[in-house]
Backbone as CSV, one residue per row, in Angstrom:
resi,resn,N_x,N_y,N_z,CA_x,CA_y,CA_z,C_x,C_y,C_z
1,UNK,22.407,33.809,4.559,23.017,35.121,4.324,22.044,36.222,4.754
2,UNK,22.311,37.251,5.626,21.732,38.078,6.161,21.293,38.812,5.025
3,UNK,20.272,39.666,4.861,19.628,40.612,3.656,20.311,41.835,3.363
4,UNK,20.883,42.243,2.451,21.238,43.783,2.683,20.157,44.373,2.922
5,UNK,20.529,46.050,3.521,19.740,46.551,3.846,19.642,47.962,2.739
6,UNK,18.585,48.711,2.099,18.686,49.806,0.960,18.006,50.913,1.863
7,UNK,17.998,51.737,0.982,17.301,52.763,2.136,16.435,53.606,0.539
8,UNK,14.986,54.081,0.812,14.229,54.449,-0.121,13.757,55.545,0.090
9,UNK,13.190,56.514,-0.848,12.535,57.744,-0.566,12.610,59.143,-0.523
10,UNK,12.341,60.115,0.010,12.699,61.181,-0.410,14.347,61.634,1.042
11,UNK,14.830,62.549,0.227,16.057,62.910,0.441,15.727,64.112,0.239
12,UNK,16.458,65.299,1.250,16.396,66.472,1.254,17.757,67.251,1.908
13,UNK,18.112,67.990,1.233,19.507,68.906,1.603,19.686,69.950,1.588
14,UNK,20.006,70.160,2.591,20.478,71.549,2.622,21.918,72.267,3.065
15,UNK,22.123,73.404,2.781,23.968,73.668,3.375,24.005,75.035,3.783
16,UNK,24.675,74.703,5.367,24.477,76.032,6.124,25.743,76.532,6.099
17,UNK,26.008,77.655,6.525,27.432,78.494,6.435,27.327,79.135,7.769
18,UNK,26.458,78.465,9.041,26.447,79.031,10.401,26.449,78.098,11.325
19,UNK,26.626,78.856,12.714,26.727,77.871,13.505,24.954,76.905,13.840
20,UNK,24.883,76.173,13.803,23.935,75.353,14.372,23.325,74.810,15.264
21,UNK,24.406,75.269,16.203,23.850,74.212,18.090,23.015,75.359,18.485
22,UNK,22.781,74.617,19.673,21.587,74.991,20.110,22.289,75.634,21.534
23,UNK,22.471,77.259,22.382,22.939,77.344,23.296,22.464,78.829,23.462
24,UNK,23.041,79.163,25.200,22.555,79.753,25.852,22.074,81.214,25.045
25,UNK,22.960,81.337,24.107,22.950,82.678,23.379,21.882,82.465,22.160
26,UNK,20.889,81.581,21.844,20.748,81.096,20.691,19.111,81.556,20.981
27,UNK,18.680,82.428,20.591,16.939,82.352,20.860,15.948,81.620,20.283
28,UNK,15.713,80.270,21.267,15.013,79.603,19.902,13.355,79.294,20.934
29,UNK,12.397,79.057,20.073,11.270,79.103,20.965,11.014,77.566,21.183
30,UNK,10.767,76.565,22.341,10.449,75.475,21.480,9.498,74.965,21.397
31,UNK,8.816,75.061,20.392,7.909,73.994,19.975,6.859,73.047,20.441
32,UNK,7.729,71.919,21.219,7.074,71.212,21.655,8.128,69.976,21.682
33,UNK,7.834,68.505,22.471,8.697,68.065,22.589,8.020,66.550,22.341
34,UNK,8.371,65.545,22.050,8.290,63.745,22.169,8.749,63.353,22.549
35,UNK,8.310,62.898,24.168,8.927,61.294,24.981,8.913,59.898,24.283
36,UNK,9.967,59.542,24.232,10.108,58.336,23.895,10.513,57.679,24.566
37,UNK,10.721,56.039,24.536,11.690,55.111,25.522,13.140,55.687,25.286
38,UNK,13.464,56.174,26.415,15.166,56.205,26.563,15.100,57.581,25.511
39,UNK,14.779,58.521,25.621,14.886,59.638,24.883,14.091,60.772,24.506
40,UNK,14.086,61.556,23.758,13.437,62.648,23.021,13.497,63.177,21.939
41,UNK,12.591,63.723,21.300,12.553,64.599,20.158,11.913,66.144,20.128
42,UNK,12.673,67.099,20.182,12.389,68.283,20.664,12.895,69.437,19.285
43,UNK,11.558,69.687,19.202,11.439,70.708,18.021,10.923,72.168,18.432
44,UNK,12.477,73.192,17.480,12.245,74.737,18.098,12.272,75.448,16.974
45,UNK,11.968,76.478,17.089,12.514,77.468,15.985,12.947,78.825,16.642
46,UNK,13.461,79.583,15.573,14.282,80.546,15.950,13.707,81.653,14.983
47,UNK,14.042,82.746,15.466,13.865,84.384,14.508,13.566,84.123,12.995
48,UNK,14.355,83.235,12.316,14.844,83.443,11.444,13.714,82.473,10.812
49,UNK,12.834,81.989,11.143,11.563,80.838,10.564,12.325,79.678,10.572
50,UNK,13.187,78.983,10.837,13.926,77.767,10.784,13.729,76.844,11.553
51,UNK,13.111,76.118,11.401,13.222,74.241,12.906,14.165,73.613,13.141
52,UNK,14.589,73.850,13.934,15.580,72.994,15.103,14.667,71.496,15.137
53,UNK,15.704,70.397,15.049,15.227,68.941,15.600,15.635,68.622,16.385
54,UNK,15.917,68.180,17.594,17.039,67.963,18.333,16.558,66.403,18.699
55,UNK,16.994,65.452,18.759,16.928,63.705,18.826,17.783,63.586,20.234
56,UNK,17.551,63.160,21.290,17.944,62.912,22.533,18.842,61.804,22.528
57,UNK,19.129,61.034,22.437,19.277,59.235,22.569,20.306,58.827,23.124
58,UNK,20.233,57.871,23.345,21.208,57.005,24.053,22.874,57.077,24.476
59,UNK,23.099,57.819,23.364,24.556,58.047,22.490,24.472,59.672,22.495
60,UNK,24.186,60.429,22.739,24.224,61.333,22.320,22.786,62.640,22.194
61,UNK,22.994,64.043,21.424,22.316,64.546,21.145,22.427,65.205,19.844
62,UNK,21.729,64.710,18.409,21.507,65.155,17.669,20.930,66.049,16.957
63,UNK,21.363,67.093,15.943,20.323,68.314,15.524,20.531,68.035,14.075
64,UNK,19.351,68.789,13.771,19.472,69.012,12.193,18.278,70.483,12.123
65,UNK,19.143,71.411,11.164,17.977,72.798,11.265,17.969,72.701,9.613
66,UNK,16.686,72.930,9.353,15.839,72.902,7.705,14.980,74.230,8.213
67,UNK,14.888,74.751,6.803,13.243,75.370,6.958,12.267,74.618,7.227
68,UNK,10.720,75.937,7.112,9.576,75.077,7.736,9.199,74.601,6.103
69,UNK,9.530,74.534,5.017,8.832,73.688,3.541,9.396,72.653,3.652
70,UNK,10.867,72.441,4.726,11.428,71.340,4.547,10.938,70.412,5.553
71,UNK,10.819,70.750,6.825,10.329,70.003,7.906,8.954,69.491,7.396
72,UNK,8.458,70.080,6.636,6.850,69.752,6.673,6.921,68.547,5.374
73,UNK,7.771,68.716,4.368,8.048,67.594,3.336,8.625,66.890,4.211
74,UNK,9.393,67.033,4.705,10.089,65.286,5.852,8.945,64.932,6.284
75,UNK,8.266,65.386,7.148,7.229,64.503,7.440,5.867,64.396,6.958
76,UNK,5.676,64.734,5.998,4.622,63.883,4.729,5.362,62.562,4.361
77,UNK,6.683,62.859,3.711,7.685,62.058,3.314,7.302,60.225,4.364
78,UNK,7.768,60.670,5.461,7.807,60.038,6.451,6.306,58.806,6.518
79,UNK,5.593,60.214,6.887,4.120,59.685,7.070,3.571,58.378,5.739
80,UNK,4.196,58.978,4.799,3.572,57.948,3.678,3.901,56.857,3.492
81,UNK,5.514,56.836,4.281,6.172,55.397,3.631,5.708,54.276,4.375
82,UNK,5.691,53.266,3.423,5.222,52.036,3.226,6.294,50.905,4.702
83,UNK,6.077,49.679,4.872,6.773,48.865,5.602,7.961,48.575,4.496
84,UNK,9.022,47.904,5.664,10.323,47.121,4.708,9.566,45.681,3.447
85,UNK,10.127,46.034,2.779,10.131,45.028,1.872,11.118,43.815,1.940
86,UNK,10.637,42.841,1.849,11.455,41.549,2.511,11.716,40.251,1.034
87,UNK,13.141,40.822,0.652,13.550,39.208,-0.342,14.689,38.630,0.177
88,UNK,14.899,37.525,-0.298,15.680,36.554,-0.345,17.455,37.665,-0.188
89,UNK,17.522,38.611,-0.603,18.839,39.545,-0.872,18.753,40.530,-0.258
90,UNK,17.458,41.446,-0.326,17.551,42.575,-0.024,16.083,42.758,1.125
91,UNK,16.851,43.405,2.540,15.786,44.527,3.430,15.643,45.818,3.298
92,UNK,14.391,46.063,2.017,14.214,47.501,1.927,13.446,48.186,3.157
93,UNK,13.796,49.539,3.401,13.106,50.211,4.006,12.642,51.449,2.983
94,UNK,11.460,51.732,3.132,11.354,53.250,2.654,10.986,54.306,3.763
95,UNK,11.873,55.264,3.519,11.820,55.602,4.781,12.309,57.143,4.194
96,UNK,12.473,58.631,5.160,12.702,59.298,4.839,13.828,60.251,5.561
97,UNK,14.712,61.032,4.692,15.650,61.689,5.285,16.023,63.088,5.010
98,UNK,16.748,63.595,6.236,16.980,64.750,5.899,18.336,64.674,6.309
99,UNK,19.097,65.994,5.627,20.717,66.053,5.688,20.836,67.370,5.770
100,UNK,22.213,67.710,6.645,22.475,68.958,6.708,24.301,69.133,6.293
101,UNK,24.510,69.966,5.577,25.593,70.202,5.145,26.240,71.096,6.736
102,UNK,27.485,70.329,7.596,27.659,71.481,8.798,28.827,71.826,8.095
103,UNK,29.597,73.108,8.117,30.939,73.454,8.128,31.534,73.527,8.967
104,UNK,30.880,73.187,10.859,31.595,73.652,11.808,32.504,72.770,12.387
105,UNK,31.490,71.568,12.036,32.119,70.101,12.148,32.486,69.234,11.313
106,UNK,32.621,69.928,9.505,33.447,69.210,8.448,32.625,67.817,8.405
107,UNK,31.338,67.981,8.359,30.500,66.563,8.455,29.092,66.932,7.799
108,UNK,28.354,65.784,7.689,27.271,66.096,7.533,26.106,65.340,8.491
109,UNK,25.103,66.356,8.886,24.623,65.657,10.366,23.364,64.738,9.074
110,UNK,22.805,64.049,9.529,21.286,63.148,8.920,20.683,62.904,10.130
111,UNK,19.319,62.468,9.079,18.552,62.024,10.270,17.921,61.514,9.449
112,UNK,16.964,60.354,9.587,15.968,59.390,8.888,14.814,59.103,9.928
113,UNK,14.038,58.605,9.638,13.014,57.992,10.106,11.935,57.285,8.871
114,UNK,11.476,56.041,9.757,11.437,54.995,8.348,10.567,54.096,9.460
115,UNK,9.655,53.721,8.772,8.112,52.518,8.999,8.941,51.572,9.217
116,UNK,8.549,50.690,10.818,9.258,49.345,10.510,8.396,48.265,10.511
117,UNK,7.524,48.518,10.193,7.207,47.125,9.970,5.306,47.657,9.115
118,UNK,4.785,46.919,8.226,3.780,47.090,7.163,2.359,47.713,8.093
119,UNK,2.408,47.314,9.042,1.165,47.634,10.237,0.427,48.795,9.623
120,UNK,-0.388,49.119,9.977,-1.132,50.779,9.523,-0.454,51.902,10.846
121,UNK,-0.266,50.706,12.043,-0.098,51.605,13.433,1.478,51.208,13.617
122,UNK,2.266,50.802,12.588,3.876,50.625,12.428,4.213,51.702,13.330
123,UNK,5.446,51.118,14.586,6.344,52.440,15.021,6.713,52.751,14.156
124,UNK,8.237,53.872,14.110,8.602,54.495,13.051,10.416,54.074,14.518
125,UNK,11.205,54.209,13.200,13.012,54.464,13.816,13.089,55.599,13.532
126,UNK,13.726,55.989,14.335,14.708,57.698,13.605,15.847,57.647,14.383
127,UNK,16.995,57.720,13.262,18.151,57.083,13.076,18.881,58.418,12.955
128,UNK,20.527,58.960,13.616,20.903,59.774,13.808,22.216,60.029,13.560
129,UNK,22.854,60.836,12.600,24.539,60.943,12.266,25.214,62.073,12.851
130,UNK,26.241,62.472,13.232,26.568,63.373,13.027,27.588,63.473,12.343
131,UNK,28.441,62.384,11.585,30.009,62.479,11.092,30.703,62.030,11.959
132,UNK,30.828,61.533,12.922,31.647,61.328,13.984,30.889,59.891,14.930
133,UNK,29.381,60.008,14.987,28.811,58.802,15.725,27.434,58.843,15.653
134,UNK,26.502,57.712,15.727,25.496,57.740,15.372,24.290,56.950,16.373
135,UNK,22.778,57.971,16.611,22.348,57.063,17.242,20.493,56.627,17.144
136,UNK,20.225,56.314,18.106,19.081,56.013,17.574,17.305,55.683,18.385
137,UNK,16.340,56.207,17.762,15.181,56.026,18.479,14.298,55.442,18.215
138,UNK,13.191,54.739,18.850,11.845,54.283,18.198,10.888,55.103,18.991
139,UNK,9.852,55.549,17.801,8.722,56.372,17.938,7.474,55.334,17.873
140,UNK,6.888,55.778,18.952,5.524,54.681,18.610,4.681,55.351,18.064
141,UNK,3.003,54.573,17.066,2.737,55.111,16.111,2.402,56.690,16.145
142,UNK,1.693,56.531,17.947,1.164,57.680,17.980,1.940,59.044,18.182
143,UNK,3.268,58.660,18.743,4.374,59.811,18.954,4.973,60.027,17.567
144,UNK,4.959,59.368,16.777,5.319,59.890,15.156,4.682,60.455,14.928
145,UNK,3.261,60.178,14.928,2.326,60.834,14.245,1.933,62.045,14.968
146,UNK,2.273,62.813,16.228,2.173,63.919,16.787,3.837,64.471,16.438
147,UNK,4.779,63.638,16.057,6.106,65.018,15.776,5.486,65.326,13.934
148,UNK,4.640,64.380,13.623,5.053,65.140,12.613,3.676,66.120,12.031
149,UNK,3.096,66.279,13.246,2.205,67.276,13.515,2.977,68.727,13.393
150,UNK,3.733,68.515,14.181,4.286,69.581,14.856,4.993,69.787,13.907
151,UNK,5.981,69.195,12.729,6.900,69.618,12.096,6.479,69.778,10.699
152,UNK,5.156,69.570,10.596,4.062,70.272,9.771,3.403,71.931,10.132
153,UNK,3.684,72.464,10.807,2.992,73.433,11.931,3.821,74.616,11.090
154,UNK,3.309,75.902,10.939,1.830,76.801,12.181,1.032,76.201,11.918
155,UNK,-0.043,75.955,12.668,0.191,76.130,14.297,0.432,75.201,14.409
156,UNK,1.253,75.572,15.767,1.826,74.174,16.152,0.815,73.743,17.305
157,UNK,1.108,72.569,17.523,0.594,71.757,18.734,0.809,72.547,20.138
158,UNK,-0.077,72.430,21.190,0.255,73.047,22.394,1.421,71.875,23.175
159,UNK,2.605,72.153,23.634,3.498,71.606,23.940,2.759,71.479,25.642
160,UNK,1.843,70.857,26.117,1.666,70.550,27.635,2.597,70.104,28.121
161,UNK,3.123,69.032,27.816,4.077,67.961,28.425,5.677,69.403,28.799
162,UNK,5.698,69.725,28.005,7.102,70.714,28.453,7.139,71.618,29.356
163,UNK,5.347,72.755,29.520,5.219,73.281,30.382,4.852,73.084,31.725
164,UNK,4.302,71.632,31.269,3.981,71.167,33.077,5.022,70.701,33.640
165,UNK,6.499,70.225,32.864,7.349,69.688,33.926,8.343,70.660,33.811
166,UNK,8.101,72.000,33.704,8.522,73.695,34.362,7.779,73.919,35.581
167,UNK,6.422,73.760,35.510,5.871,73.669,36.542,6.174,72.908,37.784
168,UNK,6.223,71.746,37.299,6.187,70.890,38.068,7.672,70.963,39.213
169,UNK,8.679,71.678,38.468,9.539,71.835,39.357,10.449,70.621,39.199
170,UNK,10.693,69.959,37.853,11.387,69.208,37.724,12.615,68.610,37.649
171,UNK,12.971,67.433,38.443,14.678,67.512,38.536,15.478,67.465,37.311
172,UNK,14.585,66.677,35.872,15.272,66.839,35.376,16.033,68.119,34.283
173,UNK,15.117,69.045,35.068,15.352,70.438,34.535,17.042,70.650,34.209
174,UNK,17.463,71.393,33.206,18.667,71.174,32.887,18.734,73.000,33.003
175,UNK,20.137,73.481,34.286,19.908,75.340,33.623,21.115,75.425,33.053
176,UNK,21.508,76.871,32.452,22.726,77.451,32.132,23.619,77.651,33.008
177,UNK,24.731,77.977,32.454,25.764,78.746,33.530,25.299,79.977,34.508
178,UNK,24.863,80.610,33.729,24.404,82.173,34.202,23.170,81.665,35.561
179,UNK,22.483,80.624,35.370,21.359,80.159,35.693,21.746,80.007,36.942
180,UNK,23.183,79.404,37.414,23.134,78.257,39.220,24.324,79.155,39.767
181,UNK,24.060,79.449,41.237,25.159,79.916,42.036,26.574,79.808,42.024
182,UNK,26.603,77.497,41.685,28.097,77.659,41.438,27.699,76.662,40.387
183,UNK,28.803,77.232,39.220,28.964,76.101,38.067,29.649,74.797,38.198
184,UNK,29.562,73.965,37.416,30.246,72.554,37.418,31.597,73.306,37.320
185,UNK,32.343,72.399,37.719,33.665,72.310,37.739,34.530,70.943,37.628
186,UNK,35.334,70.764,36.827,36.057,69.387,36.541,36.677,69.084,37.810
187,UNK,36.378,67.734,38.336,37.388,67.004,39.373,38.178,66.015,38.943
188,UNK,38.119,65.156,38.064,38.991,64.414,37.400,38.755,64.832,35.995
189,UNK,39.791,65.898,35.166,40.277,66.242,33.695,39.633,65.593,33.181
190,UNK,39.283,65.768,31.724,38.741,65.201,30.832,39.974,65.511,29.670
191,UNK,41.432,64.515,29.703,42.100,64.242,29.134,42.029,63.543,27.422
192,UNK,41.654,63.827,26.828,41.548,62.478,25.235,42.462,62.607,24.890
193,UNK,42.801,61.544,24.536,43.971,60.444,23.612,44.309,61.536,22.198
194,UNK,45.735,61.301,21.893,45.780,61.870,20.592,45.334,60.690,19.786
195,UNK,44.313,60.692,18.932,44.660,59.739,18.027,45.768,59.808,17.259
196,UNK,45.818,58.046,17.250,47.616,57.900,16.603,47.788,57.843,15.215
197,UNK,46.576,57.728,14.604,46.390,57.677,12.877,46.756,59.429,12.304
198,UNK,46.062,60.578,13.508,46.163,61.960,12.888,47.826,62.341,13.425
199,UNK,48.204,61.668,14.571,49.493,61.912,15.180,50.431,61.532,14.569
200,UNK,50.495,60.233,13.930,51.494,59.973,12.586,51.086,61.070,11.573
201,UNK,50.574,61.288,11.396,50.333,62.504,10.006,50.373,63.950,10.402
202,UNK,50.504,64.187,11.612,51.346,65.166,12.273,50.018,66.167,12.321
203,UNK,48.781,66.053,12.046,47.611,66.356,12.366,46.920,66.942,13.374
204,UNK,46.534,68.557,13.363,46.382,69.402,14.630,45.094,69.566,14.330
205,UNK,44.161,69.820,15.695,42.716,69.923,15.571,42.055,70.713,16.814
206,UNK,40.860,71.006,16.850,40.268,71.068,17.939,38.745,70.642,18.062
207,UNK,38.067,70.630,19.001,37.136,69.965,19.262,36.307,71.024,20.168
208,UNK,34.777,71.732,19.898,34.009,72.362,20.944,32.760,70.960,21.586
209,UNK,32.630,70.867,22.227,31.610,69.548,22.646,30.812,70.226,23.891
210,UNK,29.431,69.790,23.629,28.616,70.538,24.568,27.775,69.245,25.194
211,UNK,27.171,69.523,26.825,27.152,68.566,27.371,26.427,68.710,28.464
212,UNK,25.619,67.653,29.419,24.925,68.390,30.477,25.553,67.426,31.768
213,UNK,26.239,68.276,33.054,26.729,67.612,33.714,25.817,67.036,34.740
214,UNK,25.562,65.697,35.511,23.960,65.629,35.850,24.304,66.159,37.873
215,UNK,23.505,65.828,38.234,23.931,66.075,39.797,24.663,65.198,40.600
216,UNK,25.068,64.317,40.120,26.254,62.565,40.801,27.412,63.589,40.171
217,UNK,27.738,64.779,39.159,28.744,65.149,38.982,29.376,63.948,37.594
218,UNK,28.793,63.969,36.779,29.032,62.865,35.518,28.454,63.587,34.081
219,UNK,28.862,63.360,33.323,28.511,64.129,31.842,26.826,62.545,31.388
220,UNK,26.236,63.543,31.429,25.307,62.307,30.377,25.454,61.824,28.944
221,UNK,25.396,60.900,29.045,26.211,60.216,26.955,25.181,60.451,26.776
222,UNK,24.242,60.556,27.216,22.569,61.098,26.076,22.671,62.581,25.538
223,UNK,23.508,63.712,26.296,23.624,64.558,26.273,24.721,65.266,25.532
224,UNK,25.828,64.592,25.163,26.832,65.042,24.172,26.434,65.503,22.366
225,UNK,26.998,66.248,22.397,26.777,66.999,20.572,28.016,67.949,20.543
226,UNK,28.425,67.630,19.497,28.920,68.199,18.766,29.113,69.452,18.318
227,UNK,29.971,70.376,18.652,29.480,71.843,18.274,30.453,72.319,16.923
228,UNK,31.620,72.088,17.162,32.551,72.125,16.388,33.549,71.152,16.475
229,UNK,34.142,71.014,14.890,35.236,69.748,14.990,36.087,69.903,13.984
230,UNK,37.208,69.591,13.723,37.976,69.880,12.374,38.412,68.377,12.141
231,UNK,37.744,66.902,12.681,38.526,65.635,12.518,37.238,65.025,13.272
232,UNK,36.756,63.919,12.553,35.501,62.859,13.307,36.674,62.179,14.406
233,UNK,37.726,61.923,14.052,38.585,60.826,15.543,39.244,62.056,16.492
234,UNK,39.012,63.345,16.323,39.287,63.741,17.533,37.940,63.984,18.523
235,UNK,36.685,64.185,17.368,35.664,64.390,18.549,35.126,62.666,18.868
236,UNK,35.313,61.607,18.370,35.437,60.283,19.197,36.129,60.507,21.077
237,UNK,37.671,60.753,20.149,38.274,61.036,21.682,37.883,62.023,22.321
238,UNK,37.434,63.259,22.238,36.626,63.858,23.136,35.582,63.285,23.972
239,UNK,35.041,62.394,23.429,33.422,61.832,23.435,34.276,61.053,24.668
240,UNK,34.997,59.931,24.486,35.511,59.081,25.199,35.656,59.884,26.628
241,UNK,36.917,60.637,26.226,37.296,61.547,27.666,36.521,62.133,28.370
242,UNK,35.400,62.552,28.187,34.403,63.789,28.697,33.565,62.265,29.664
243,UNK,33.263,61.271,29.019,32.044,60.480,29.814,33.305,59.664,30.739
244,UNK,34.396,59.548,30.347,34.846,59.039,31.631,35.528,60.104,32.852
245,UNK,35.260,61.486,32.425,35.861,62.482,33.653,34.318,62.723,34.557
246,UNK,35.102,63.505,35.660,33.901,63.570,36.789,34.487,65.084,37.049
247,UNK,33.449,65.238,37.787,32.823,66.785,38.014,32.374,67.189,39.234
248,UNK,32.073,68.404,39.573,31.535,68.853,41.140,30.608,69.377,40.121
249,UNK,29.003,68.939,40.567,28.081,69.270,40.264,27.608,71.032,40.200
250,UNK,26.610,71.318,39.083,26.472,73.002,40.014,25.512,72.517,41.194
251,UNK,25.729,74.093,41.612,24.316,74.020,42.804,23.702,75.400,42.596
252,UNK,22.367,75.281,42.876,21.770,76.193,43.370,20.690,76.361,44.867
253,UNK,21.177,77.503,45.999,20.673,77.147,47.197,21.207,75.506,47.765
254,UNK,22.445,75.701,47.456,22.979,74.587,47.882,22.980,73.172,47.369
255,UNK,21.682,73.307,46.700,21.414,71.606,46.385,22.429,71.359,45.011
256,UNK,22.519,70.155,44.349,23.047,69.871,43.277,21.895,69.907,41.943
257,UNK,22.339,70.633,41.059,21.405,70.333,39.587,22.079,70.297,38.996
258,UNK,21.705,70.485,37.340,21.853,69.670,36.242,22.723,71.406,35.165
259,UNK,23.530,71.139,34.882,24.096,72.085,34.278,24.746,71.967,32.658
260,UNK,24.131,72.858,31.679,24.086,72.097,30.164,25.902,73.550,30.439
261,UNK,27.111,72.626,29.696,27.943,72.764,29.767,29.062,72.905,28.576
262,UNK,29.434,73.867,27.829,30.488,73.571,26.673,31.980,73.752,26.769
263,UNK,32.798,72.740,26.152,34.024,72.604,26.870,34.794,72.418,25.338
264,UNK,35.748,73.509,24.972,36.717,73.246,24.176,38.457,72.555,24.359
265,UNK,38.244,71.625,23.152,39.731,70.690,23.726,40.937,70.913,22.143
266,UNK,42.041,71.332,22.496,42.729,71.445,21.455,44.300,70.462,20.974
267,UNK,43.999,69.817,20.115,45.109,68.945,19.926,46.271,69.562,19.148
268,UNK,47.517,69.408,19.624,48.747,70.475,19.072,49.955,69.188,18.951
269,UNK,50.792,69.266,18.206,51.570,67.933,18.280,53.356,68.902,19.229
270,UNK,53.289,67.825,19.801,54.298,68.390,20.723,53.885,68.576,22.224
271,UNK,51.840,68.598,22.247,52.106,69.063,24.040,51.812,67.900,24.146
């Protein structure tokens, strides 16, 4: 019999009554950022003293915004916990989390990160919700132990790694709308399914989903979040529709780049 799995440690909450994403209009400074395999962790703040987390991964792009007493208890929190505990019934982890109450998306986003294994130099997981889908990273010891430098901070860490690949002139630079000559533009719709569970219940919704279209003209699934939602199975089917539609890339000076993109979809019963 496989072990259940518990989850241990400190828990922290908070509940916002604003919007939360992260976009063109949004002044946030950032921070500094963590490469990981297959991802990132990119921490900002804004006017208002608040940290932005933003989790890159596989599936998606996750946020969670706390103050700085809270960011800095997550990762003490973090830093202290112990490896999983291993019985016959139960796989404990102690591990630590934070939660955000969203209203925009009728969900609540989390995020954890948790020691996996007893080592002194243990990676760390950090594990990602938004209400709708969930995903996930491993931090090695030493990239844990520099985010949670940073999410301990003033002062913060000098972010090198972010400004040299500005410098550097990098493709995977992502701009705004305002930013490229011509914007993306849909070539094959990004149609989603009514779900048939809210469609029997005669269930109307809409969905804002934000996204970066890459230069092949394709949405990146690392790159989807959530902006607003009134139903977790309509922003599924968003999610679905958006990574299987295609696109005319932007350009700027002709060439193709990378364009961060938000696209509202509205479900009405009858169209």
């Amino acid at each position: 019999m496989r072990p259940a799995t518990r989850w241990t440690g400190f828990v922290a909450c908070i509940t916002v009554a604003r919007a939360t994403h992260l976009s063109a209009q949004t002044h946030l400074r950032v921070v500094d950022s963590v490469g990981v395999d297959r991802g990132s962790v990119v921490v900002s703040t804004d006017g208002a003293g608040e940290v932005i987390i933003a989790a890159a991964t596989s599936t998606g792009r996750f946020t969670v915004r706390v103050d700085r007493r809270m960011a800095a208890a997550w990762a003490d929190s973090a830093a202290a916990a112990t490896g999983p505990v291993v019985s016959s019934t139960d796989l404990r982890y102690n591990g630590a989390r934070v939660t955000q109450v969203d209203p925009l998306i009728n969900a609540t986003r989390i995020m954890e990160l948790f020691r996996l294994t007893t080592d002194s130099a243990s990676p760390y997981a950090l594990t990602a919700n938004n209400g709708a889908w969930s995903g996930d990273l491993t931090l090695s010891d030493s990239a844990a132990r520099h985010l949670f430098a940073v999410l301990r901070g003033p002062p913060w860490p000098v972010a090198r790694r972010a400004r040299d690949s500005v410098q550097s002139g990098s493709r995977d630079l992502v701009f705004f709308g305002f930013q490229v000559e011509r914007q993306a533009r849909q070539d094959r719709p990004a149609n989603p399914e009514y779900p048939e569970t809210l469609r029997r219940e005669r269930v109307q919704g809409a969905v804002l989903m934000e996204f970066v279209v890459d230069t092949m003209g394709r949405a990146e699934p690392g790159s989807l979040a959530i902006l607003k939602s009134t139903n977790r199975l309509f922003a599924l089917a968003v999610r679905e529709a958006i990574l299987g539609a295609s696109f005319h890339p932007a350009t700027i000076a002709n060439h193709p780049v990378k364009q961060l993109v938000q696209q509202p979809f509205v479900f009405l019963i009858g169209q």
